[in-house]
TIMI-2910 file (N, C-alpha, C, CB; in pm, 1 decimal, decimal comma, always signed):
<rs>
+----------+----------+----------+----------+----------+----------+----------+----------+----------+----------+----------+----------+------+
!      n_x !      n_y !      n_z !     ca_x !     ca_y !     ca_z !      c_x !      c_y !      c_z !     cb_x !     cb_y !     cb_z ! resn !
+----------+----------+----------+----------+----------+----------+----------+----------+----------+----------+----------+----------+------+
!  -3735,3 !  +6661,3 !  +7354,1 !  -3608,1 !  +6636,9 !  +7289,4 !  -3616,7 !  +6519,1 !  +7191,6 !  -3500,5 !  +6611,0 !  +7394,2 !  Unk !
!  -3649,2 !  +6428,9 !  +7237,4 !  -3710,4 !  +6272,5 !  +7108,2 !  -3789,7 !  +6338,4 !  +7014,6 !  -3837,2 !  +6121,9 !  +7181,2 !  Unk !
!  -3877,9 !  +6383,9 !  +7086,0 !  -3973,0 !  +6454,0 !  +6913,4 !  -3897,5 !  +6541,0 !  +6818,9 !  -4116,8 !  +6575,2 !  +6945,5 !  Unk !
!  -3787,9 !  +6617,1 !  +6889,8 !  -3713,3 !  +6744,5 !  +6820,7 !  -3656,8 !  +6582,0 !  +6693,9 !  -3541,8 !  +6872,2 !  +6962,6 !  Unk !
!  -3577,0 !  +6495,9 !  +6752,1 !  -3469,3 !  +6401,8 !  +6730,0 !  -3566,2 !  +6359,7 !  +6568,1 !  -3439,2 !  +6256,9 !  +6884,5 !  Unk !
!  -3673,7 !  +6333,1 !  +6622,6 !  -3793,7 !  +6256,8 !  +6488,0 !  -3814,6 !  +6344,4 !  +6398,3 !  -3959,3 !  +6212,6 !  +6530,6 !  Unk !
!  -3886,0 !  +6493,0 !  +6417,2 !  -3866,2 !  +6572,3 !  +6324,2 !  -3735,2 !  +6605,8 !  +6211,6 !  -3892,0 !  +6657,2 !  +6388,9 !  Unk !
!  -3629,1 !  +6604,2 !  +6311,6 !  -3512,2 !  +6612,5 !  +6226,3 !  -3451,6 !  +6541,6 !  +6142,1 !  -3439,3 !  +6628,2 !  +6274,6 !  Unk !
!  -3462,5 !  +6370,6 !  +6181,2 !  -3450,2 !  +6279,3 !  +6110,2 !  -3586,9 !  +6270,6 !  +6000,4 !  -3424,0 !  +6167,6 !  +6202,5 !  Unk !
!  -3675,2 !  +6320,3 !  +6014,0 !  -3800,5 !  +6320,4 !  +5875,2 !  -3751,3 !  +6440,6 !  +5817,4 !  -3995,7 !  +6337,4 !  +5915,4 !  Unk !
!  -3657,9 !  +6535,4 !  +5844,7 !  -3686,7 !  +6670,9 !  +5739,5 !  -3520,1 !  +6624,0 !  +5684,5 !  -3721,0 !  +6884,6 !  +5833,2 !  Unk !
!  -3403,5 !  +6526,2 !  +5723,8 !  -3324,7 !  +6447,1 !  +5679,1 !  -3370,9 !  +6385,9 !  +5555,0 !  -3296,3 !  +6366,1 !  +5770,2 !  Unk !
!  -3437,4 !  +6314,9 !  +5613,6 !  -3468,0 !  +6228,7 !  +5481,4 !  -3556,5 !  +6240,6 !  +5378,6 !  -3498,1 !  +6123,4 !  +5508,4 !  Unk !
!  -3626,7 !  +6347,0 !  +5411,3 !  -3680,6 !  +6374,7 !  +5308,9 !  -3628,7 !  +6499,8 !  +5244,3 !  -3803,5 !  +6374,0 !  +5333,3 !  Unk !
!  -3521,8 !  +6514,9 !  +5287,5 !  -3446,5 !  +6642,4 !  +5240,2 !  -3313,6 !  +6557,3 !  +5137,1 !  -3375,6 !  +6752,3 !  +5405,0 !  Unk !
!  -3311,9 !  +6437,5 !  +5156,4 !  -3203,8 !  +6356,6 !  +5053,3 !  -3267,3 !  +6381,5 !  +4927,4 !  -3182,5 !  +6179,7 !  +5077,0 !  Unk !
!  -3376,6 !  +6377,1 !  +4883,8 !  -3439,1 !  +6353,4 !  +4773,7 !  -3387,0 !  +6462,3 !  +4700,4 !  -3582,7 !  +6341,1 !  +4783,3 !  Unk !
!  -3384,3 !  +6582,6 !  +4739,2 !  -3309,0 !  +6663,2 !  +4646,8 !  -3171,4 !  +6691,8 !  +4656,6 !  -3360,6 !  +6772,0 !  +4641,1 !  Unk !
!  -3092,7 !  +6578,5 !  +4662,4 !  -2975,0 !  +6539,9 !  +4627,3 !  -2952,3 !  +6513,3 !  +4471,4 !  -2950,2 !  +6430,1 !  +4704,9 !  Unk !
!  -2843,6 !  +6593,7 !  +4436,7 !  -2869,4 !  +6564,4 !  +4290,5 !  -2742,7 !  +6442,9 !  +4253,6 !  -2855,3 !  +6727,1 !  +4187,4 !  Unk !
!  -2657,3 !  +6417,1 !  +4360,8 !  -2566,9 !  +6281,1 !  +4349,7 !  -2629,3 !  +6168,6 !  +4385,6 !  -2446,1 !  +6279,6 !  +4432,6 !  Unk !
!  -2617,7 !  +6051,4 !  +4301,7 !  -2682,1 !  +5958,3 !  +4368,7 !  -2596,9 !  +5915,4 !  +4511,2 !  -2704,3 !  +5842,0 !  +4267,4 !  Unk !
!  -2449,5 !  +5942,3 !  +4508,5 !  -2346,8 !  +5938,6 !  +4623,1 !  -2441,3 !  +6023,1 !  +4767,5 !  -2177,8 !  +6040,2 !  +4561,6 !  Unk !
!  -2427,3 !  +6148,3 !  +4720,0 !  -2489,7 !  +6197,8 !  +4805,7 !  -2602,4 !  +6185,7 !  +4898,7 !  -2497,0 !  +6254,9 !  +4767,2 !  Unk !
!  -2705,8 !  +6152,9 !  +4810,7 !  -2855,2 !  +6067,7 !  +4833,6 !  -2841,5 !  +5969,2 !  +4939,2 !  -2908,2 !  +5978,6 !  +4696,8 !  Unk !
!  -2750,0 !  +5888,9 !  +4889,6 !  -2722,8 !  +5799,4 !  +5019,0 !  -2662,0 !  +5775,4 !  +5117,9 !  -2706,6 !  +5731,4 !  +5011,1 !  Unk !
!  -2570,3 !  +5888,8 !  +5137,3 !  -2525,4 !  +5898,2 !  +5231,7 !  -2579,1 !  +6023,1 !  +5304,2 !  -2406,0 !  +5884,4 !  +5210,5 !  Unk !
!  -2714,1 !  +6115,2 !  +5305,5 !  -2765,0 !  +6178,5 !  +5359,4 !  -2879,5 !  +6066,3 !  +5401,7 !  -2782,8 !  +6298,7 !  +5291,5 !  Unk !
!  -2938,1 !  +5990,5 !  +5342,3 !  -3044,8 !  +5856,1 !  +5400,8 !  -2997,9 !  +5756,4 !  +5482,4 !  -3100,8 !  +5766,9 !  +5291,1 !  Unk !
!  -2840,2 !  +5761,3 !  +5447,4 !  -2785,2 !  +5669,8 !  +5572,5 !  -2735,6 !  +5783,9 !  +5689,0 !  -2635,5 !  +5557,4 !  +5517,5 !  Unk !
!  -2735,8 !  +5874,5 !  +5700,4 !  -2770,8 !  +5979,0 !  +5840,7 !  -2910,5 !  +5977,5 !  +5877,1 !  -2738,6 !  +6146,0 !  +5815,4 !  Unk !
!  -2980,1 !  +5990,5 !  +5811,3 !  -3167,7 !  +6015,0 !  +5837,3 !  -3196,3 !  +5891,2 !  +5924,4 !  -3289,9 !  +6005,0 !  +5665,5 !  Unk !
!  -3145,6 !  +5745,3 !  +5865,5 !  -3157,3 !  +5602,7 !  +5894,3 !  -3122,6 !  +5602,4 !  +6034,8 !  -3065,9 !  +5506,5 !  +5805,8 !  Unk !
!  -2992,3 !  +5627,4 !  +6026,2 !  -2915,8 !  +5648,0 !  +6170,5 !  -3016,5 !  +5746,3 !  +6256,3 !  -2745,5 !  +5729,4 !  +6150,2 !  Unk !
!  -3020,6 !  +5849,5 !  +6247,2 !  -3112,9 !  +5905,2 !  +6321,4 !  -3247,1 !  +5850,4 !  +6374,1 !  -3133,6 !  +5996,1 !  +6261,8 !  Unk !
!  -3321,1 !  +5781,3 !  +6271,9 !  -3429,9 !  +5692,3 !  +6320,8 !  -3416,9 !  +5567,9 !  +6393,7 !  -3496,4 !  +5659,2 !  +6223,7 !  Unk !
!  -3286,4 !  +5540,5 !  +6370,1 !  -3273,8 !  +5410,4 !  +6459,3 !  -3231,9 !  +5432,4 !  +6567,7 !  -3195,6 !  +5310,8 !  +6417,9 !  Unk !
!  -3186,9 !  +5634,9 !  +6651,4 !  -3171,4 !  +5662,1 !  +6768,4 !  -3287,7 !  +5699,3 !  +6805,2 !  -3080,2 !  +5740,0 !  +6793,1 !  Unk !
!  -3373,0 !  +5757,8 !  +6754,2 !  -3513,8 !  +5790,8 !  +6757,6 !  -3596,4 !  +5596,6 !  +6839,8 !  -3568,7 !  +5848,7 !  +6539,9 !  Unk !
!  -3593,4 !  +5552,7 !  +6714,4 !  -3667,1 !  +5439,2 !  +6755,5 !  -3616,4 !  +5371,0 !  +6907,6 !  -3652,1 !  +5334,0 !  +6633,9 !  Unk !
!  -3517,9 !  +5389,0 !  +6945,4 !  -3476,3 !  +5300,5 !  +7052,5 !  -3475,5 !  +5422,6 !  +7159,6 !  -3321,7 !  +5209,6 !  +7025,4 !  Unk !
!  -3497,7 !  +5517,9 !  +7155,6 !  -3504,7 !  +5584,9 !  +7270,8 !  -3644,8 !  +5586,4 !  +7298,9 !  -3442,8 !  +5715,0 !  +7266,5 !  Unk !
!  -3769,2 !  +5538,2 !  +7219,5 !  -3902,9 !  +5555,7 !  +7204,6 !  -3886,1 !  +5353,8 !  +7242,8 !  -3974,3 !  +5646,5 !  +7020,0 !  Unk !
!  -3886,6 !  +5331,9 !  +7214,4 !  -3824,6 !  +5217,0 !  +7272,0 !  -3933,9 !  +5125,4 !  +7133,5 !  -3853,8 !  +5187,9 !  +7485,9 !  Unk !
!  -3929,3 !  +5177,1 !  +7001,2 !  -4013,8 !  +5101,0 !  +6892,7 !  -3921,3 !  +5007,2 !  +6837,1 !  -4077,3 !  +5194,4 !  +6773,9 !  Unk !
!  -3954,6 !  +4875,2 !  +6860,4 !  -3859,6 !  +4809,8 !  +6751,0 !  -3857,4 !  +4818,1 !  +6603,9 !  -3868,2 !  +4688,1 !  +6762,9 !  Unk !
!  -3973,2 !  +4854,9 !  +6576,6 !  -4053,7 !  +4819,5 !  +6400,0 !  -3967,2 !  +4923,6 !  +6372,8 !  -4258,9 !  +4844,8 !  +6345,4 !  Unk !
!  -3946,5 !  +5068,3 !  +6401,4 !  -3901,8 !  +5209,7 !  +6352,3 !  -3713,4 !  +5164,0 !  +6374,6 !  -3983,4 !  +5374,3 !  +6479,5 !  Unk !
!  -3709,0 !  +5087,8 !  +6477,7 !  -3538,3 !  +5031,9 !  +6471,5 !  -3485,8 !  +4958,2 !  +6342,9 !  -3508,8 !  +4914,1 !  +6593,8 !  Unk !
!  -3561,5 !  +4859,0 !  +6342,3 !  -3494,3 !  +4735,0 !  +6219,3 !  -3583,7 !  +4813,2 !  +6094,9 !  -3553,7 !  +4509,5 !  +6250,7 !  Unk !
!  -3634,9 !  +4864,7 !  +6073,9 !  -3669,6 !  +4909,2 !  +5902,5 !  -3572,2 !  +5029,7 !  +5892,7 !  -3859,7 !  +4968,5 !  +5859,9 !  Unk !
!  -3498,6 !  +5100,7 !  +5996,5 !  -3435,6 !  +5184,1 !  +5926,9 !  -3295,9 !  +5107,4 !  +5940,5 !  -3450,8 !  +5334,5 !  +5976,0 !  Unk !
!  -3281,3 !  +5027,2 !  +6047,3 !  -3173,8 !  +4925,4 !  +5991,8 !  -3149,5 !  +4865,6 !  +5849,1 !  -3191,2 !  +4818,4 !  +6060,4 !  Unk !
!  -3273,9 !  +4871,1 !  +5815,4 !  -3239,4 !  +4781,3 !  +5660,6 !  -3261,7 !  +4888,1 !  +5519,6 !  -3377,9 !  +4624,0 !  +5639,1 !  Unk !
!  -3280,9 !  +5034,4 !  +5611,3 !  -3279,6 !  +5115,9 !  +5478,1 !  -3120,0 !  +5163,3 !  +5489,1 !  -3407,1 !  +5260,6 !  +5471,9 !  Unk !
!  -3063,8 !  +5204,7 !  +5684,2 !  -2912,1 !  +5235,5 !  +5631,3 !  -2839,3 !  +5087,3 !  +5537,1 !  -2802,6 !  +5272,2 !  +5796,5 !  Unk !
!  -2890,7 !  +4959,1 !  +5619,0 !  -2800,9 !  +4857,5 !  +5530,0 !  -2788,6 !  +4861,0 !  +5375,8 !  -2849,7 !  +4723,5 !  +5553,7 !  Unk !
!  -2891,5 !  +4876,0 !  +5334,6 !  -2939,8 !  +4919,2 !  +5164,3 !  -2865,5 !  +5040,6 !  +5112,9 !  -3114,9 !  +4966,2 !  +5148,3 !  Unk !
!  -2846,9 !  +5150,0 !  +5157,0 !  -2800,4 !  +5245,2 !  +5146,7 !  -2619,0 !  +5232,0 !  +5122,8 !  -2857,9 !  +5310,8 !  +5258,1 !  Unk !
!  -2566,9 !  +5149,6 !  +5245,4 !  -2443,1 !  +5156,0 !  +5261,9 !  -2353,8 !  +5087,6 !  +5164,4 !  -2424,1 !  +5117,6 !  +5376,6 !  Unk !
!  -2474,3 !  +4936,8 !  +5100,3 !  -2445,8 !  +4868,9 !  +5009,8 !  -2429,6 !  +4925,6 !  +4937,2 !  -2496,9 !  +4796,2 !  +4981,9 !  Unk !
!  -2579,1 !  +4939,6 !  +4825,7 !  -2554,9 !  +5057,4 !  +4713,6 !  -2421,1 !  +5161,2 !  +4724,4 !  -2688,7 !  +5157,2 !  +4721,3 !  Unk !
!  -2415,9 !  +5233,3 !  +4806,7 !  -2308,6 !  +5323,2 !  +4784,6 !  -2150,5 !  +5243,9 !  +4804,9 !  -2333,6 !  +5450,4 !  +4893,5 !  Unk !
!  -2138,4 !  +5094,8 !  +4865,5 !  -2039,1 !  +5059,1 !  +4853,7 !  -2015,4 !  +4969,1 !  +4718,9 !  -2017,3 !  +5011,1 !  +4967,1 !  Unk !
!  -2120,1 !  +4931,1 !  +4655,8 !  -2156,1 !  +4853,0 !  +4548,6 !  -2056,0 !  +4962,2 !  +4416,2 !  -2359,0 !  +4839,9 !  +4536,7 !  Unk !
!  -2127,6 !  +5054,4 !  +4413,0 !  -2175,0 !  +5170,0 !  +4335,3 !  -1993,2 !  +5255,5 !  +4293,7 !  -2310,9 !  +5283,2 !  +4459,6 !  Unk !
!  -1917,6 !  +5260,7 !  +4457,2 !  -1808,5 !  +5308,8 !  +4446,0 !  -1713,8 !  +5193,4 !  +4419,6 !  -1782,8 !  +5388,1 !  +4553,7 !  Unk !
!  -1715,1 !  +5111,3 !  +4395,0 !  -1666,0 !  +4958,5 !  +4369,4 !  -1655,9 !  +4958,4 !  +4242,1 !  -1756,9 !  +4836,9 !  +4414,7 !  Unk !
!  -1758,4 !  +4977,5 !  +4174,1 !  -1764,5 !  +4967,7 !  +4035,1 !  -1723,7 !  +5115,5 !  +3943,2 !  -1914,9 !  +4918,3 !  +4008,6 !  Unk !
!  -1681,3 !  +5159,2 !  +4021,9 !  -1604,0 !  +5307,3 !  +3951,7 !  -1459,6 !  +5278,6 !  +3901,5 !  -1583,0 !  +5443,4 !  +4076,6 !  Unk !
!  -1359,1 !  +5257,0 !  +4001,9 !  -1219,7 !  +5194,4 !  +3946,7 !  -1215,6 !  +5117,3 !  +3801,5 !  -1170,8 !  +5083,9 !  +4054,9 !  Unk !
!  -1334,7 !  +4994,3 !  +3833,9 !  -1327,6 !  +4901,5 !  +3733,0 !  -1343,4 !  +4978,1 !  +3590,1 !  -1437,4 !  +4792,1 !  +3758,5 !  Unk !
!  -1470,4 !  +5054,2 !  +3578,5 !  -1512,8 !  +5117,6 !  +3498,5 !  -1400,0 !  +5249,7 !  +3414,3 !  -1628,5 !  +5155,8 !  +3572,9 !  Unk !
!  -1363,4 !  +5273,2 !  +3517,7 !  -1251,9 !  +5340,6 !  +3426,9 !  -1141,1 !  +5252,7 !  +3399,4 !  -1191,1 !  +5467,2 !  +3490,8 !  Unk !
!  -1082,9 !  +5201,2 !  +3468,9 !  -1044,2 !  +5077,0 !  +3360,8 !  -1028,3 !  +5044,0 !  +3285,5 !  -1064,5 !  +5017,5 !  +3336,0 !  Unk !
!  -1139,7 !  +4990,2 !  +3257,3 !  -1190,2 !  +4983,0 !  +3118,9 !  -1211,1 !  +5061,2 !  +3020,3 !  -1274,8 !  +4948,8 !  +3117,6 !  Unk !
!  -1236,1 !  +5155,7 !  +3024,7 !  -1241,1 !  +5299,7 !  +2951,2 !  -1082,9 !  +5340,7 !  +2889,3 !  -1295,1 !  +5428,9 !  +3077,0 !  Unk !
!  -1020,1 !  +5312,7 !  +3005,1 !   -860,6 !  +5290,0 !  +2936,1 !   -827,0 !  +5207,6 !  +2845,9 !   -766,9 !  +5251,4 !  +3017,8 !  Unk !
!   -840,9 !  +5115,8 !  +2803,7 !   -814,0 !  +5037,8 !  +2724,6 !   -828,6 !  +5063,6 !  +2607,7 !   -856,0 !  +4954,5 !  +2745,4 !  Unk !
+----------+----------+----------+----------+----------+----------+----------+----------+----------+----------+----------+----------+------+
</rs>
């Protein structure tokens, strides 16, 4: 069942890549992330815990960064 869990989270994330939103992209890598960081702690790896900790953190940013700067941008476009 853990190995099923690892496979799925690798065919996740490497299945973001053909995301053609960058929205999308990252919020299918912040599921993959999540998945590896249930993966890693049921395998009981820390290294596989905190690096996908810091790819969902990266991920969540960017996409909160990213949707942040949309409002503004039209905005401005109004003017």
């Amino acid at each position: 069942m853990i190995d099923a869990l690892g496979w799925a989270a690798t065919a996740v994330f490497a299945g973001s890549y053909f995301c053609r939103r960058p929205e999308t992209l990252r919020r299918v890598q912040m599921l993959g992330a999540l998945m590896w960081v249930a993966y890693g702690l049921l395998m009981h790896a820390l290294p596989v815990v905190v690096a996908n900790l810091l790819v969902l953190s990266a991920a969540a940013w960017t996409a909160r960064r990213s949707s942040a700067a949309v409002p503004s941008q039209l905005n401005s476009s109004a003017k």
